[in-house]
N, C-alpha and C positions, 0 to 999 in steps of 0.2 A: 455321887455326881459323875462320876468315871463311868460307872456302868449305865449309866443313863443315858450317856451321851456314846457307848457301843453300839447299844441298844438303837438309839435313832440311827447313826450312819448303818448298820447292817439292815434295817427297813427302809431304810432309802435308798441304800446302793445303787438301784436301776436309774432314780433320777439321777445321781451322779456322774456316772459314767455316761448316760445319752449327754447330759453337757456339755462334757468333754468331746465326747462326738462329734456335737454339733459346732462349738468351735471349730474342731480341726477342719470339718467341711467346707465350714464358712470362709476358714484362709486359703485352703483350695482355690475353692470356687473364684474368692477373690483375686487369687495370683494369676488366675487363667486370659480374664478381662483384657478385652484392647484398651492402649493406654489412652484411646478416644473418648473412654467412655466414664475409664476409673478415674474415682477425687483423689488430689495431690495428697499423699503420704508425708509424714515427715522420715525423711531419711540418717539411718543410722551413722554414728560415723565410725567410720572404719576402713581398712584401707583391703582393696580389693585382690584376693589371689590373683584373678584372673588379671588385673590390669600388671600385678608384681611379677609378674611371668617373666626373665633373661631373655633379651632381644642379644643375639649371637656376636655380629660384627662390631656393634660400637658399646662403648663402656664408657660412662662418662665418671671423670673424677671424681671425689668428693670437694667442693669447697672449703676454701681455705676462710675464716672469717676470723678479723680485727678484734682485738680485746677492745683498743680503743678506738671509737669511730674518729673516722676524719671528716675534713671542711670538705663537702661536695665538691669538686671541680669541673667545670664542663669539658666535657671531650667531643671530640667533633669525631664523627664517623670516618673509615678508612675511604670510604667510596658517595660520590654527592647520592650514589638509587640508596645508598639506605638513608641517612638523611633525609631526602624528599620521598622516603615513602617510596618508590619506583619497584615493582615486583615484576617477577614473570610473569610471563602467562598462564602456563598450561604443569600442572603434574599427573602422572600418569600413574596408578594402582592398580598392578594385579594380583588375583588372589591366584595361585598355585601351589605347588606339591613337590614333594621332592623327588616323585618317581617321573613326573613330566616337566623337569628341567633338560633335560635334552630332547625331548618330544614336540614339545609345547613354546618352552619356555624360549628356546636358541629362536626359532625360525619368526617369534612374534617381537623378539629384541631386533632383530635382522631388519623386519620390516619396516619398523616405525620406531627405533631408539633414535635416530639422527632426527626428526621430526618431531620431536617435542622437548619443551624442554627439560623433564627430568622421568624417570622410569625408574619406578622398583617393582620387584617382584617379591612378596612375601611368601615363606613356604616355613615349615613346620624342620627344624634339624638340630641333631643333638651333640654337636661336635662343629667345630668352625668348619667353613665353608669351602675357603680356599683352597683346604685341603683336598678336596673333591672335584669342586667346579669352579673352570678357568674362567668367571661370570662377574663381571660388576653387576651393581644393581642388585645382588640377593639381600633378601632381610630373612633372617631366619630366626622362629619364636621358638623357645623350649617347650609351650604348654602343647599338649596335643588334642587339646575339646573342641573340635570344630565350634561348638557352638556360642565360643567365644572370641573367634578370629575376626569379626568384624572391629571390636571393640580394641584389640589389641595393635590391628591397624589404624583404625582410629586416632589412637592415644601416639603412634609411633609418627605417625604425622602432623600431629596437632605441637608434637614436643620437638620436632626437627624442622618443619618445612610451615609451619603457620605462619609466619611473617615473609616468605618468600615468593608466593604462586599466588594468582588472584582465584584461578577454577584446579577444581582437582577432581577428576576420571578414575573412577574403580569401575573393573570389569573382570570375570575369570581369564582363565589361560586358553580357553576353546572359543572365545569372541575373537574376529578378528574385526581389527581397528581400521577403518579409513581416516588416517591423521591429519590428511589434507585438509579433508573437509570436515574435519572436527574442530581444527584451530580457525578455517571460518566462522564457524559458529560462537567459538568462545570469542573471540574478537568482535563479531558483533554483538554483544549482552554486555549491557553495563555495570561495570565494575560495583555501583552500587547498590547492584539488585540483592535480594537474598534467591540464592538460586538452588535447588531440589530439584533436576530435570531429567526427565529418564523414559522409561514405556511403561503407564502405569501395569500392575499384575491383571492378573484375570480377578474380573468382581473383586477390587482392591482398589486398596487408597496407596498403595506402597510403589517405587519405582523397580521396574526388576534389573537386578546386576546380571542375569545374561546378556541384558540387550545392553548395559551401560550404566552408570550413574553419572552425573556432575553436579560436585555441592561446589559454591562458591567460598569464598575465605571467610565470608562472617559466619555462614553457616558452620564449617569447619570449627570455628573456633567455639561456637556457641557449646556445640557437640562437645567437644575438650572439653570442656568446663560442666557436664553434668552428664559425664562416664561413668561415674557410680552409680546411679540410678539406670540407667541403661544398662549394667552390667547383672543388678539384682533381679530387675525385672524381666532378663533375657528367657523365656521359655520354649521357644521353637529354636529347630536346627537349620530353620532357611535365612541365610544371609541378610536374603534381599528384607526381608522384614524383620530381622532385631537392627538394620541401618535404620529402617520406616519407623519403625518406633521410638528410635533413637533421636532422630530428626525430630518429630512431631514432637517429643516430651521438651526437647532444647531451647524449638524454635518456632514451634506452630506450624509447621508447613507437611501439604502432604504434596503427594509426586506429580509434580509439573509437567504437564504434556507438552505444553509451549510456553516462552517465554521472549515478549521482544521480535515477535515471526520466527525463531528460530526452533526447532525438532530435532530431537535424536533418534532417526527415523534408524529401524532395523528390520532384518529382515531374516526369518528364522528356514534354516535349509527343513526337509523333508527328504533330501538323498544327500548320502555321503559319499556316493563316486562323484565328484564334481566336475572331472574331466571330462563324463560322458554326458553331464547334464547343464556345462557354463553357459554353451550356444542356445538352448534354450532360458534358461534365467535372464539372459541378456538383452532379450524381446521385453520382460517384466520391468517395467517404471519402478514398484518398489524396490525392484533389486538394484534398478542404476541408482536410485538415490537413497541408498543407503550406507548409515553411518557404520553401523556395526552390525557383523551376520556373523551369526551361529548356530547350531554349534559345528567346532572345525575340529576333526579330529584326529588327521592330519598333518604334520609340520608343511607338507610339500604344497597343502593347498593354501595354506597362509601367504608362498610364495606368488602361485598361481593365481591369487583374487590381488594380491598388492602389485603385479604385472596386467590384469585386465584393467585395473583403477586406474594406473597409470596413465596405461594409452587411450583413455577413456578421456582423462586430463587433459593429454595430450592435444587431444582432436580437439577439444573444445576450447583452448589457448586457440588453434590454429583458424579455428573458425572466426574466435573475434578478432586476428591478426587480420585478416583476408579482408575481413568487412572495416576495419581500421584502413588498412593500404587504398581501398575503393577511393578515398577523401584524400590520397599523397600522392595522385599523379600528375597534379599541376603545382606543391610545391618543392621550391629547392631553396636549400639543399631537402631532399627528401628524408620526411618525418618530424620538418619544424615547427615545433607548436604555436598558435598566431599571438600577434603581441596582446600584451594585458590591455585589459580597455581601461581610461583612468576613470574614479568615477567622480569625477569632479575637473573645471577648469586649472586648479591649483594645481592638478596632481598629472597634467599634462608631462612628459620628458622631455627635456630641452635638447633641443637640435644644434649641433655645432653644423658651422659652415667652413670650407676645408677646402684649398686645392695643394697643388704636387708641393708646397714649400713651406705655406704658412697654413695653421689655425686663426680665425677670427672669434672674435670675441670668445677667450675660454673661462672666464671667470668674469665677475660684476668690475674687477679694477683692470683689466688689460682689453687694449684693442686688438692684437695682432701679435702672437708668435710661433716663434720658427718651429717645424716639427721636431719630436725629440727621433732618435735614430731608431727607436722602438713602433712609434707608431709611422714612421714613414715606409718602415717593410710591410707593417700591416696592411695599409693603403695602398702599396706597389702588390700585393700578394693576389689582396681583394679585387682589384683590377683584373692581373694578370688570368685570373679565375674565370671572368665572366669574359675576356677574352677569348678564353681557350672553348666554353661554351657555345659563344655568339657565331663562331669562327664555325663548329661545327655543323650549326643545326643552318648556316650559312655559306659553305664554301665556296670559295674563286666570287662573289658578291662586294665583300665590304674590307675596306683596310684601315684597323685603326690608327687615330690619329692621336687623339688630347682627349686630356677629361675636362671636361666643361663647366661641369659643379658638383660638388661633391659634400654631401649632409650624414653625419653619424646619430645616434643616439642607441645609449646604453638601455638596454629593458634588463632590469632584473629579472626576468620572468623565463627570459631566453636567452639574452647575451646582446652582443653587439649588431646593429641593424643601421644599414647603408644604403644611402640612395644616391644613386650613380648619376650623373648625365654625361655620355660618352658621346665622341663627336668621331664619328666613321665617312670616310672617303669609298661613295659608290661609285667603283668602277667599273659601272657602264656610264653611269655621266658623267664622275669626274667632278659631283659636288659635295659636299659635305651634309653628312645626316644625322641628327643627334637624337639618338637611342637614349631612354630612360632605365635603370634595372634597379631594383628591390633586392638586396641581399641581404641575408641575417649569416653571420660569424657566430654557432650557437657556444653555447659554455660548455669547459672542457667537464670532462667524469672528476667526478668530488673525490679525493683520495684523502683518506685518513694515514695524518702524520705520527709512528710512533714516537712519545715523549715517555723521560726517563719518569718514574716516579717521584711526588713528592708531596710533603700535607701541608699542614697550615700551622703547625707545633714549631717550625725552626724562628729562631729568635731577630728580628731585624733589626740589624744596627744600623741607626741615623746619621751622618754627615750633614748636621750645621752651620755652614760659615757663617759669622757675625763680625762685622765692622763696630768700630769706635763711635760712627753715628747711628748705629740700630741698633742701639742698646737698651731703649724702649720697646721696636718692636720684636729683638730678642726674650723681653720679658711679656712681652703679650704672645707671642711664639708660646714659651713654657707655660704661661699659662693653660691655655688652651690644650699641650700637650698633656698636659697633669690632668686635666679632667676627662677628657677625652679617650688619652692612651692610657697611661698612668694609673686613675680608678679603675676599670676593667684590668686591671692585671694581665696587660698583654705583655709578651716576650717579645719586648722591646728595648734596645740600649739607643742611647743620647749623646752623641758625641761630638758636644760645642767646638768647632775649631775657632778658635780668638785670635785676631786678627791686629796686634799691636803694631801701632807706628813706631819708627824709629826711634823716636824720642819721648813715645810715653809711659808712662810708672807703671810696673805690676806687682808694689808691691806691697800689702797692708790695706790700711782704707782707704789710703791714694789711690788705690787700682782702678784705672779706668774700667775695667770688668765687674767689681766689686760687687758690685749688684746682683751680675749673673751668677757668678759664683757661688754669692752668698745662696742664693736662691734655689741653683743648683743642688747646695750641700742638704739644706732644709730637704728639698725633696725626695731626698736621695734615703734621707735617715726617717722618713717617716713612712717608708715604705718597707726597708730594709730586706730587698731580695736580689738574689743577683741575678735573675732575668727581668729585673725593672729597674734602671739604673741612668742617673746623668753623669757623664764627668768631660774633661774638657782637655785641650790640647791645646796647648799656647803657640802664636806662629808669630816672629817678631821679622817685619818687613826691614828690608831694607833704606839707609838712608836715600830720599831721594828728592828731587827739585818738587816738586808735588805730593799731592798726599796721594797715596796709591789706592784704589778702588778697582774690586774686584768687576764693573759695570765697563770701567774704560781698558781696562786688561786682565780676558778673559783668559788667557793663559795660567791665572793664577787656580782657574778651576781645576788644572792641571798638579800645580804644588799643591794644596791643600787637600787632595786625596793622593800625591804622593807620600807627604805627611801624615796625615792620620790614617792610613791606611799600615803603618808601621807600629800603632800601637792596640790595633784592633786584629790581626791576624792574618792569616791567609783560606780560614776557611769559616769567615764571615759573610752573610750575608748584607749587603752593603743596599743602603739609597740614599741618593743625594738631595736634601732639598734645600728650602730658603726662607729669610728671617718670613717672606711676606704669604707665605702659602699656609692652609689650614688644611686639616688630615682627619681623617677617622678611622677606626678601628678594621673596616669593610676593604676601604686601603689598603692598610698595608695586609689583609688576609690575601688581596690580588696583588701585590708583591712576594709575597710568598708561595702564593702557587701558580704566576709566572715567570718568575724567576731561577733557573734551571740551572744548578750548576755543570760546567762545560756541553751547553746544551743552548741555551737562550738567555736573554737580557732584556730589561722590558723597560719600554721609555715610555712614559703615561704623558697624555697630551691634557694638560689640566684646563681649569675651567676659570678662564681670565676675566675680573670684572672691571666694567668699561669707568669711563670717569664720572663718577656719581653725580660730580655738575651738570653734564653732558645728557645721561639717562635717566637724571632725576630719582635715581633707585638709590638706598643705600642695603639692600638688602644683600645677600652673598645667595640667596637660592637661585637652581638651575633653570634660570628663564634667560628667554631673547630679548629682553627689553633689559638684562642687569648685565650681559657677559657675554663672550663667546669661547668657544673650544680655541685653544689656540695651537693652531697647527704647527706653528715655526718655532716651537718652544722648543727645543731641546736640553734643556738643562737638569729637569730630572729624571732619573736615571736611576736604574740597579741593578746590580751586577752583584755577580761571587767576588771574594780580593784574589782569587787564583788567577782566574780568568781575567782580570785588571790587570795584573805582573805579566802575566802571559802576554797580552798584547800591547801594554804599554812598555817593554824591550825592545819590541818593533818600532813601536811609534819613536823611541827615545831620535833616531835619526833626521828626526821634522822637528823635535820639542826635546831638549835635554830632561832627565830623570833629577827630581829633586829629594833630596836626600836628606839633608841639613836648609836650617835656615838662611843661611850665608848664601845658598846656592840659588835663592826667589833673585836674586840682582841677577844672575844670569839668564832667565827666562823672562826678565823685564826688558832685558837690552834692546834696542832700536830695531831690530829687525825680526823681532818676535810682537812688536807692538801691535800690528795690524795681522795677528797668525788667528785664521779663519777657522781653525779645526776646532771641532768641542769631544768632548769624553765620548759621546754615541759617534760619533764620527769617525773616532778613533777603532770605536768596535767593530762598526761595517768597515772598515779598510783593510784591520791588521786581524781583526775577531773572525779566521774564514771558514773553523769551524762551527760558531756561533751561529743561533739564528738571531734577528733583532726583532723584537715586536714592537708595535706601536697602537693604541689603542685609547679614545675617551674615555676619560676617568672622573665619575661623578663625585667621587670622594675628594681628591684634590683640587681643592679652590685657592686663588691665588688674588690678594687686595688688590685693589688698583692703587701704584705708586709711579711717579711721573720716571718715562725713559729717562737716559742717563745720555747727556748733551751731546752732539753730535752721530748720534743714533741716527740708523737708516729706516726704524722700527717706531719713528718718535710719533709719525700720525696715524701706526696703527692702532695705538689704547685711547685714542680717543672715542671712540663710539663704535657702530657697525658699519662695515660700505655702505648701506643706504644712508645713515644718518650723517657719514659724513660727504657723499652725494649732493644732501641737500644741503648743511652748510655752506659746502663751496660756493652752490648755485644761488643763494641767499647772497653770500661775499659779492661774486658779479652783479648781483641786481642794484645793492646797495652804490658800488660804484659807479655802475651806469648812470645812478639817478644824482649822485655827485658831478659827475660831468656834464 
């Protein structure tokens, strides 16, 4: 049998061996194929030398991972652009070398590093960088195959910078960049094109990296994601096409001439003295409007083309400045932009009418008041202005006299906008001449305020006050706190202050609290964390001829965060609110990151609903028919407790410091009964380092419950100014028809 079967294989040898042959030709042949044309393989897995290559500068740790997994928890991002997704614009890729790092490399950093927003330079080096070249921006690879450097860059970007930059620019070190007019173009292409846009090659489908590339982020990432395959299949040593192949297999796209009207027009030299040949290229269309020209080989003339582009810039800012100004020599102040046109009757802007003393009608409930001392400089200023004009383009003619009438109205769009009627004494006759003038007062330059840092992680502690008679809407309070704050696990504490009368029980299941408490502890123990927590602080009033309410002595706003502010800390974050207001979690995230310890305090203007008999609404959502913002609210409030001590020491000389309970009879006494000041009040007078914010807050909504008797506030929860407009005028009618 053995020799039988010798016997066939040494008379067939020949067929054997052409088989083999012809295999190996065939996977030749195969590997040579554009990847346009070859059928998807299935790819090995294995992990690629070329992609394992030491990237020099960064080393990233190993992680650390959990034997035992934990409960996922949400974390909020350090900054809102990661959160909402917000990227840069523009990264910029060059390919380079280590022998033209100071050739190349310095004078095309020089040019166009401030101009975009990030620049690296990849080069080939086997020893750290630093040691050599004083250069941010180097990326240096151990491998030295050129004909894997795309891919290496690829991978270095795709694992650092993919969720940062929307377009990303590779180009060699002899392209030189006009950046100006690159971040035009990427600014106009939409973020969610897929983008391949370049100069295709000669009789090619591929983009060429002399003149530039730009892939967009999905392309980018596409790429990342089927590197392996682009690194097996890599068979040429030209860049520009193991990218083109790389693209096409990831993503389908071949090299985009245009995109959206936009080109990456280049323009390729044919002389390298460029000093003796600029004046000529200069005359050339393609050369002015080029993105990128190469090759430069040169450092000096990188300098020399990013100086001609300039002023090239330059000229044509100034040209549409000139043809701008042609349209501002009949306004003033000069370069006012015209007011917004509304584009509806509704959206008209309302005109105050105004002379030297009083405003007329400045609101829907007032007929007539006095100027405050801020706008009355304004209006002597504004005058004074067209005074000193009038006088000019008029001398030894007219002497002013009075302003005759005088109309403002605010435009968003511009600022404030005056119309004058000034009444001038001509002295050749000696009568009086009333001049009309149009002024606009434009808005100042927008300056950005630095604020200290802070996130949404610090925990807020709540200040409750609750009375003996809101001991139900205390417990509809908790409710709503428990589902609301409570189930979401927010870093929240609860800190009921109780509010006992003189002479009532606290103690067992006589406690007139007892409920709350009870309720309190339940919820307290069925959570069991100590950044979700109720507890409470007992404040026992003084004996007095009346039952004391905190509605008719607001003073007590006072003691009860001097009180509970004693057993919560000094570097608490504190807000005050009340049995009748409702909160959400959005809330207090905008207490927490505006609220700035020794920095700012933020008084939220809630959202007050009107008397449900009145608006027929019982709803709480944010409509004109249920509620208004209520501007005059000041009562809630939040602050750090530093920042309270701090300037409630000051304050103590208007309102004594309450310490103890004994010490509420001395801030009740008779001449503290009618004391005007509230806690924000206290902060702008004595807070001078302080900023105060004040702001609508959709989250804070507030029941309607009837003013507290002798209130000067009593008929503003009954409805809106028009609604109670018209009752009044209903009232009159009704009477008239009685008499």
């Amino acid at each position: 049998m053995f020799k039988s079967t010798k016997k066939f294989v040494s008379n067939n040898i020949y067929v054997f061996v052409g088989i083999l042959i012809g295999l190996y030709v065939s996977s030749l042949l195969s590997d040579s194929l554009e990847p346009l044309c070859a059928p998807q393989i299935h790819e090995p897995v294995l992990k690629n030398e070329a992609l394992r290559n030491k990237v020099v500068p960064k080393v990233n740790p190993p992680k650390k991972t959990s034997a035992t997994p934990k409960k996922s928890k949400l974390v909020r991002p350090r900054y809102y652009s990661t959160e909402l997704g917000i990227r840069e614009k523009l990264f910029v890729g060059i390919f380079s070398s280590e022998e033209k790092v100071n050739t190349q490399v310095v004078p095309l950093n020089k040019t166009i590093g401030k101009l975009v927003d990030q620049i690296k330079f990849f080069i080939t080096a086997q020893y750290k960088l630093k040691t050599k070249f004083n250069l941010s921006g180097l990326v240096g690879f151990t491998d030295t195959r050129a004909k894997y450097r795309p891919f290496q860059v690829l991978k270095y970007i795709g694992d650092n910078f993919a969720q940062d930059y929307d377009y990303y620019f590779l180009a060699h070190d002899y392209t030189f960049i006009n950046a100006r007019k690159l971040n035009d173009i990427v600014k106009k292409i939409s973020v969610s094109m897929d983008v391949y846009l370049g100069t295709p090659i000669t009789d090619g489908s591929y983009c060429n990296l002399d003149a530039g590339i730009i892939l967009s982020n999905t392309v980018m990432k596409a790429v990342r994601d089927h590197l392996d395959w682009c690194v097996i299949n890599a068979i040429s040593e030209d860049h520009s096409e193991n990218i083109g192949r790389c693209v096409h297999h990831s993503i389908g796209l071949t090299c985009q001439k245009s995109i959206q009207g936009q080109t990456v027009d280049t323009f390729k030299l044919k002389h390298f003295e460029l000093n003796q040949h600029l004046l000529e290229l200069s005359k050339k269309e393609e050369f002015n409007e080029a993105v990128t020209i190469h090759p430069i080989l040169e450092g000096e003339n990188f300098f020399l083309l990013n100086a001609y582009f300039l002023k090239q810039r330059l000229e044509n800012i100034k040209k549409k400045s000139d043809l701008l100004s042609e349209d501002l020599t009949e306004v003033w102040p000069p370069g006012a932009r015209p007011g917004a046109k509304p584009a509806t009757r509704f959206d008209v802007p309302k005109q105050f009418y105004f002379n030297m003393t009083h405003m007329f009608f400045p609101d829907d409930l007032t007929n007539v008041k006095p100027h405050t001392t801020a706008d009355l400089k304004d209006i002597e200023y504004i005058i004074e202005e067209v005074k000193l004009r009038y006088r000019s383009e008029h001398a030894g003619k007219f002497q002013f006299r009075r302003l005759v009438n005088g109309y403002r109205t605010f435009d968003l769009s511009r600022g404030m906008d005056y119309t004058l009627d000034l009444g001038f004494r001509d002295l050749s006759t000696g009568k009086e001449v009333v001049k009309r003038f149009e002024v606009c007062k434009p808005l100042g330059k927008v300056e950005f305020v630095q604020v200290p840092y802070v996130t949404e992680n610090s925990r807020v502690t709540i200040i409750l006050p609750v009375q003996e008679s809101e001991i139900e809407l205390a417990l509809e309070f908790l409710r709503g706190y428990s589902s609301a704050i409570m189930d979401r696990k927010e870093k929240s504490f609860l800190m009921l202050a109780l509010l006992y009368q003189a002479e009532s029980s606290n103690k067992g299941t006589g406690d007139v609290f007892y409920a709350v408490k009870n309720f309190a502890t339940r919820t307290t123990n069925k959570y069991k964390n100590e950044d979700i927590k109720i507890a409470w602080v007992s404040i026992r009033l003084p004996t007095w001829p009346t039952m004391v309410k905190m509605e008719e002595y607001r003073v007590l706003d006072f003691g009860v965060a001097d009180l509970a502010l004693k057993k919560i800390g000094l570097d608490s974050l504190v807000l005050i609110l009340h049995v009748h207001t409702n909160i959400t979690g959005d809330f207090l995230n905008r207490v927490r990151m505006n609220t700035i310890p020794n920095f700012q305090i933020f008084s939220a203007i809630p959202f007050r609903q009107y008397n449900p008999k009145v608006s027929q609404s019982q709803g709480l959502e944010i409509n004109k028919n249920n509620g208004h913002f209520d501007k005059e609210e000041y009562r809630y409030i939040s602050f750090y407790s530093k920042d309270y001590v701090t300037a409630r020491k000051q304050h103590q000389k208007l309102l004594p410091i309450v310490r103890v309970d004994n010490d509420i009879a001395e801030i009740l006494a008779e001449e503290y009964r009618s004391f005007p000041g509230t806690i924000f009040g206290m902060f702008v007078e004595f807070g001078s380092e302080l900023h105060a914010m004040r702001a609508t807050e959709l989250g804070l909504k507030v029941k309607y419950h009837p003013p507290p008797p002798h209130s000067d506030r009593c008929n503003l929860f009954i409805a809106s100014p028009s609604q109670l407009g018209r009752l009044l005028l209903s009232q009159q009618s009704q009477i008239a028809e009685l008499q």
